[in-house]
C-alpha positions as CSV (number, residue, x, y, z in Angstrom):
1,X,21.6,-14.1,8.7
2,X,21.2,-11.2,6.4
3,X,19.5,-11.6,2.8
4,X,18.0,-10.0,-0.1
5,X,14.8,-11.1,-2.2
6,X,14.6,-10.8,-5.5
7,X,10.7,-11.5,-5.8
8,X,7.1,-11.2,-7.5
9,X,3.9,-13.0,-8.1
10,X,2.4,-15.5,-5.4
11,X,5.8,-17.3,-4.9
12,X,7.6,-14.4,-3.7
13,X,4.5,-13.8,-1.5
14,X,5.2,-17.2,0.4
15,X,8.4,-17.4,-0.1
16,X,9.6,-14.0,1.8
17,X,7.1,-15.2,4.3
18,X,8.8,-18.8,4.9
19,X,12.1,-16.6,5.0
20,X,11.0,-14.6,7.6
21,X,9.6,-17.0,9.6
22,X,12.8,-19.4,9.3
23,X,14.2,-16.2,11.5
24,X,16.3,-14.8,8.4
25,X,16.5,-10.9,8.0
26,X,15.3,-9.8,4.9
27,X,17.2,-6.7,4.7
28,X,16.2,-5.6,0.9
29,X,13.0,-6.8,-1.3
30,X,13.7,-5.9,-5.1
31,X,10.5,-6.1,-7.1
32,X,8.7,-5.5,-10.7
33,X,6.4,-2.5,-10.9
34,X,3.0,-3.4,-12.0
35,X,2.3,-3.1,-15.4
36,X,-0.4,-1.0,-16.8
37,X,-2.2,-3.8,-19.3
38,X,-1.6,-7.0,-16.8
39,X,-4.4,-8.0,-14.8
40,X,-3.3,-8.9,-11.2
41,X,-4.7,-11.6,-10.4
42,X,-1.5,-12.8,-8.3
43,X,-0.1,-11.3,-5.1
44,X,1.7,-8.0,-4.9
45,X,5.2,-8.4,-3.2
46,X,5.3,-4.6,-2.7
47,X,2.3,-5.1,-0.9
48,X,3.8,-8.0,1.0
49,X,6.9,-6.2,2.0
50,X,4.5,-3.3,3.2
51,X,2.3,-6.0,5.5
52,X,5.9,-7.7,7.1
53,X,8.1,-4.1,7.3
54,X,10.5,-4.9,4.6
55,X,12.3,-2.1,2.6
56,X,11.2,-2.5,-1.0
57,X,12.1,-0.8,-4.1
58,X,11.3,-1.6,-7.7
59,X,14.0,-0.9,-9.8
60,X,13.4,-2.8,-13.6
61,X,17.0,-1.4,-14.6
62,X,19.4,-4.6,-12.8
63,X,22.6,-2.6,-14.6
64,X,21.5,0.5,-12.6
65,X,24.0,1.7,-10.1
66,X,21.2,2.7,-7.6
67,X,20.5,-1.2,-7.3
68,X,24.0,-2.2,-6.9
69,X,24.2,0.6,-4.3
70,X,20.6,-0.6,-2.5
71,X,21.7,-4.3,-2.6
72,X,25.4,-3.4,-1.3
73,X,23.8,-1.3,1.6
74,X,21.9,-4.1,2.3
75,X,24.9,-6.2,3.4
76,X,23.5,-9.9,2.0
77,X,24.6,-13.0,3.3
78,X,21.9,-14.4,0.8
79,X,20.1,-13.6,-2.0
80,X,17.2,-15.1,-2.8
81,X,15.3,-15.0,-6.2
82,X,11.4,-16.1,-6.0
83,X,9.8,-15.8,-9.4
84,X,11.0,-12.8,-10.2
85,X,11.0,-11.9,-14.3
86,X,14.4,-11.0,-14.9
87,X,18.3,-12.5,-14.5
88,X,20.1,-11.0,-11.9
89,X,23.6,-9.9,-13.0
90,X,26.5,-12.1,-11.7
91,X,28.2,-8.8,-9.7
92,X,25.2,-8.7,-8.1
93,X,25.0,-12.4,-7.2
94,X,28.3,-12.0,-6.0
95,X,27.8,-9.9,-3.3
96,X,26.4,-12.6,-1.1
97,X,29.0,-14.7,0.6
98,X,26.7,-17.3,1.6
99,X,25.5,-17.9,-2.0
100,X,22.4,-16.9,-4.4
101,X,19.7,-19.7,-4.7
102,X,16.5,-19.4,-6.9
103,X,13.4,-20.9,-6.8
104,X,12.1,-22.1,-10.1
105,X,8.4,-23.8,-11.4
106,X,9.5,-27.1,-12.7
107,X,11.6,-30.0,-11.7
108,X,14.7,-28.9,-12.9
109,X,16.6,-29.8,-15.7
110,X,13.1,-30.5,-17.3
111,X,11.2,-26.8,-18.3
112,X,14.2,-24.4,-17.8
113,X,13.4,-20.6,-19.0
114,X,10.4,-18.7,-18.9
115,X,6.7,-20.3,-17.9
116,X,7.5,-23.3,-17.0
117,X,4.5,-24.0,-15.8
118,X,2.7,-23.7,-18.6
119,X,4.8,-25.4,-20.9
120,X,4.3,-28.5,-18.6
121,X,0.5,-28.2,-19.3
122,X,0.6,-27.6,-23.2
123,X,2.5,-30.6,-23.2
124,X,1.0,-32.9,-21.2
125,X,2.8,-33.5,-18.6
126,X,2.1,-35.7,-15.6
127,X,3.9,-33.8,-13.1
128,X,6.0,-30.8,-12.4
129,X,7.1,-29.1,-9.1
130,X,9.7,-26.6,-7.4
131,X,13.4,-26.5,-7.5
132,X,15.7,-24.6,-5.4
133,X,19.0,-24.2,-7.0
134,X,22.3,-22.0,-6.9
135,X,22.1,-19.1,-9.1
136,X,25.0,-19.0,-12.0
137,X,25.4,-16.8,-15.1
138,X,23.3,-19.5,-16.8
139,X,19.0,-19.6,-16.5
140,X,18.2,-22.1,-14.2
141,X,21.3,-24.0,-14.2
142,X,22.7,-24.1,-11.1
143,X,23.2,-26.8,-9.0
144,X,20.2,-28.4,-7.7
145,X,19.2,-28.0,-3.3
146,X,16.4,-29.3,-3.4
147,X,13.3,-30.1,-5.3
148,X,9.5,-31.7,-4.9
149,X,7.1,-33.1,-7.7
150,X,3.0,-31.9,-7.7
151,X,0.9,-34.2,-10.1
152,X,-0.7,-32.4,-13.2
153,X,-4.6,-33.8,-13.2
154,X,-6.0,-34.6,-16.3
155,X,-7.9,-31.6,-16.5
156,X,-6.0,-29.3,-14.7
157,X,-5.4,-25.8,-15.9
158,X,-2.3,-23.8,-15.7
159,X,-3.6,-21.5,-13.0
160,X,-4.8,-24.4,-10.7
161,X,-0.9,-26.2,-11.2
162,X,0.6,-22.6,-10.4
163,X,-1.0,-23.2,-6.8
164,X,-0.1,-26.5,-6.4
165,X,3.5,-25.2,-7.2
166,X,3.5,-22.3,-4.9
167,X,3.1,-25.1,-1.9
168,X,5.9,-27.0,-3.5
169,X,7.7,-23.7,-3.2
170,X,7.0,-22.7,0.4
171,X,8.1,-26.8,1.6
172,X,11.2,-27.0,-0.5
173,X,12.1,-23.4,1.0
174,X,11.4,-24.3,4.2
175,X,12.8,-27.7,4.4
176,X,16.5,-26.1,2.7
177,X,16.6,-23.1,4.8
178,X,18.2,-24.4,8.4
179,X,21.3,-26.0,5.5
180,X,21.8,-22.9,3.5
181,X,22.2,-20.6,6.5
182,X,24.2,-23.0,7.7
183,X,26.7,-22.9,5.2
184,X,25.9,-26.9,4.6
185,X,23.5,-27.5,1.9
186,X,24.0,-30.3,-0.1
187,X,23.2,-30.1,-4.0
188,X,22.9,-32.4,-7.2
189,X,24.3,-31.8,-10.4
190,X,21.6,-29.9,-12.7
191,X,22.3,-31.9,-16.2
192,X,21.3,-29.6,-18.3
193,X,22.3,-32.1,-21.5
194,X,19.1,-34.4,-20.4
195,X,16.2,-31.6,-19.7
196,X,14.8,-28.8,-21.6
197,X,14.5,-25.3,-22.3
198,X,11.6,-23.1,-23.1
199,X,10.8,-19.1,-23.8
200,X,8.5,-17.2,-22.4
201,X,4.8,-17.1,-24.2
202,X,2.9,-14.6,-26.2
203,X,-0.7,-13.9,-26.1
204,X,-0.5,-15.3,-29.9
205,X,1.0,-18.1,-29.1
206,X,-2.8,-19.5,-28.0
207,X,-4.5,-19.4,-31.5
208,X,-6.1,-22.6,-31.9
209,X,-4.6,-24.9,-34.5
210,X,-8.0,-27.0,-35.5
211,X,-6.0,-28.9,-37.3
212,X,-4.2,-30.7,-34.6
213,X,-6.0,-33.5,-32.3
214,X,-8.2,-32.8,-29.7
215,X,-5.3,-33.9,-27.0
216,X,-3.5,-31.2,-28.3
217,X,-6.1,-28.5,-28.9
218,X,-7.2,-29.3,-25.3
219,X,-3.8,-29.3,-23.7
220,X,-3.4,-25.3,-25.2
221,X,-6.8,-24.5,-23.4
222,X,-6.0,-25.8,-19.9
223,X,-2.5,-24.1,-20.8
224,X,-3.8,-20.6,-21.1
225,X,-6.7,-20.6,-19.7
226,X,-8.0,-17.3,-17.7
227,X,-5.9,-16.0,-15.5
228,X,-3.7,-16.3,-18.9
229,X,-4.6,-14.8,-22.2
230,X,-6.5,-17.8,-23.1
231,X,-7.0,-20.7,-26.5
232,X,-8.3,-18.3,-29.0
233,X,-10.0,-18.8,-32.3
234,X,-11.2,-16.1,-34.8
235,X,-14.7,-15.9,-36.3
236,X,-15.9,-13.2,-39.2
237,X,-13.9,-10.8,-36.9
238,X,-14.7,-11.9,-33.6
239,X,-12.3,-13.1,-31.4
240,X,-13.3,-15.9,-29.5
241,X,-11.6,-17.4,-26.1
242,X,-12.1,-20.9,-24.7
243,X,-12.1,-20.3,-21.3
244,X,-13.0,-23.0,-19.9
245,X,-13.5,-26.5,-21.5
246,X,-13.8,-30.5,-21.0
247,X,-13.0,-33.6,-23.3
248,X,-16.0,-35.7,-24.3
249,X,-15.1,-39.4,-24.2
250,X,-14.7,-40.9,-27.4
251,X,-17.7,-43.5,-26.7
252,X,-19.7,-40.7,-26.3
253,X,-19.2,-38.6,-29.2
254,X,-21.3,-37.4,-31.6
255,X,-20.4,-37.5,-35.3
256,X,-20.6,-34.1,-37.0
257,X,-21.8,-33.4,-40.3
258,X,-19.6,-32.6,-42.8
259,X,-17.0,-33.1,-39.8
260,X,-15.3,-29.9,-40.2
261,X,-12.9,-28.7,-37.8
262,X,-13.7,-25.8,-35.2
263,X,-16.3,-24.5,-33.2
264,X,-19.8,-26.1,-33.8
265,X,-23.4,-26.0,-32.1
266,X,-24.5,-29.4,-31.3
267,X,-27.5,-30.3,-29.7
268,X,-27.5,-26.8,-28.0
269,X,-24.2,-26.9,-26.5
270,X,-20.8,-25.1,-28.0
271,X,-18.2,-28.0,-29.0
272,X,-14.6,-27.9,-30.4
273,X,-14.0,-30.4,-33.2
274,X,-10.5,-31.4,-34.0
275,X,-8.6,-32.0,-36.7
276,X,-8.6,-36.0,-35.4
277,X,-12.4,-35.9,-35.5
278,X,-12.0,-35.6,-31.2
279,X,-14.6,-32.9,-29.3
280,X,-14.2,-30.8,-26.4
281,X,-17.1,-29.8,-25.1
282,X,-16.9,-26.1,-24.3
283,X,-17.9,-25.0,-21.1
284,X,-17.6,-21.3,-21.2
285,X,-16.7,-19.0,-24.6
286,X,-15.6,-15.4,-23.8
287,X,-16.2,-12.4,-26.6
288,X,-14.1,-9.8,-25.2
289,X,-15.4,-10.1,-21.4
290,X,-19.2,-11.4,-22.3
291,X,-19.9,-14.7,-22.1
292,X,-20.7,-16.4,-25.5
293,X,-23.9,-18.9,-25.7
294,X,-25.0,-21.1,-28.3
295,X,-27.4,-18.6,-30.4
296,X,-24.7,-16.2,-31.0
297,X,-22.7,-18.6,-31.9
298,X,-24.8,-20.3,-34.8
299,X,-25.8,-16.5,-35.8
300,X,-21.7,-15.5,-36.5
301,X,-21.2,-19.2,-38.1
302,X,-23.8,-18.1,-40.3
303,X,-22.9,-14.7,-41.4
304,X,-19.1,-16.3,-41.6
305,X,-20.6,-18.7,-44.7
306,X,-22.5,-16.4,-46.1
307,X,-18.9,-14.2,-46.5
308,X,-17.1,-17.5,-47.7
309,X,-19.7,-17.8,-50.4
């Protein structure tokens, strides 16, 4: 059985891997080039492809005639989409007799669209997981293979949840595979009606809104925290990234003078006070790439009210 991988990031790592060993010939890998501001911190399919003796190419252009050409030549029974960035036009799709099936980072019809994973976070979400589905013209709305739940923690960040969907990943693919090549996979209808879509995210969208509770404030910092751009707050010019972060139980916080929202020094320590009166005790505070401690802190809250006044 002859297919073609659409993948990037540490789920088209596993995934080509779980394809390979299932015995399927991977006859094409189509990646992203690397871009010149994004830090790595995932897995490199070209590097991948390299390591098992795929063909690769990275072509960003899915109109181009060279990648019709490349995935024509390639003679697909399959194609496969693992995390990759963009949507794969329908003539190409349609080269593969045997169907296109992507795998996407949420338990489908919930989280459709673009970091799905991190939407789960920001909104507090119990669980999430991996779906396999058939690729249509439509994001994410084909119908459903197969699909597995991983619990969101409390305090679990975004990156840690990304890991624990990358498993889901590999065992959905793996358990699916012997059906699809088969030509007898079994799906369930993807309601699109009673899930949810979301767009992808902008560095911006992690200034801190101190007026919101701390539930919500600390939601946005597991959300984005580093690998992501990370919960940011200005200060007389300073840019200031939670990095990393914990939520003080309410029968143990402190009451704050004057109880103003933001970043305060308490008893040493950086906290987060919310627009609910809630802390979060911050763990680490990033300026740029140095680590922020309590003394600088207090020294730019001070020369921030002496501009105010």
């Amino acid at each position: 059985m002859k297919a073609v991988a659409f993948a990037y990031s540490n789920v088209g790592d596993r995934c080509l891997r779980v394809l390979q060993a299932r015995g399927v010939e991977i006859t094409l890998v189509v990646t992203h080039r690397d871009h010149p501001g994004e830090k790595l911190w995932f897995s490199r399919v070209a590097d991948t492809a390299t390591e098992l003796g795929l063909r690769c190419v990275c072509i960003e252009d899915l109109s181009a005639a060279e990648l019709a050409a490349a995935v024509a030549d390639a003679q697909p029974e399959l194609i496969f989409s693992f995390y990759f960035r963009s949507m794969i036009p329908a003539a190409l799709l349609e080269l593969a007799k045997g169907g296109a099936f992507n795998m996407h980072g949420s338990l489908l019809p919930a989280y459709r669209g673009r970091a799905p994973t991190n939407w789960a976070v920001l909104h507090g979400e119990s669980q999430t997981g991996a779906t396999l589905h058939r690729m249509v013209a439509k994001p994410d709305a084909g119908s459903i293979v197969d699909q597995s739940a991983v619990p969101i923690l409390p305090d679990d960040d975004a990156r840690q949840v990304f890991d624990k969907v990358c498993v889901a990943a590999e065992q959905v693919l793996w358990r699916s595979l012997p059906a699809i090549v088969d030509g007898r996979a079994q799906t369930l209808p993807n309601d699109l009606a009673s899930g949810s879509y979301f767009s992808g995210r902008k560095p911006e969208d992690g200034r801190i809104d101190w007026t919101q509770s701390a539930a919500q404030v600390y939601n946005l910092i597991r959300a984005v925290a580093p690998p992501y751009p990370g919960a940011f707050t200005d200060l007389n010019g300073q840019r200031l990234i939670i990095a990393a972060a914990r939520r003080i139980a309410a029968d143990k916080q402190t009451l704050v003078a004057g109880g103003r929202p933001g970043l305060q020094v308490l008893g040493g320590r950086i906290v987060a006070v919310c627009g609910d009166g809630g802390l979060i005790d911050v763990k680490q505070l990033l300026c740029g790439d140095a680590v922020v401690d309590a003394a600088f802190l207090t020294a730019l809250t001070h020369a921030q009210t002496s501009l105010l006044q």
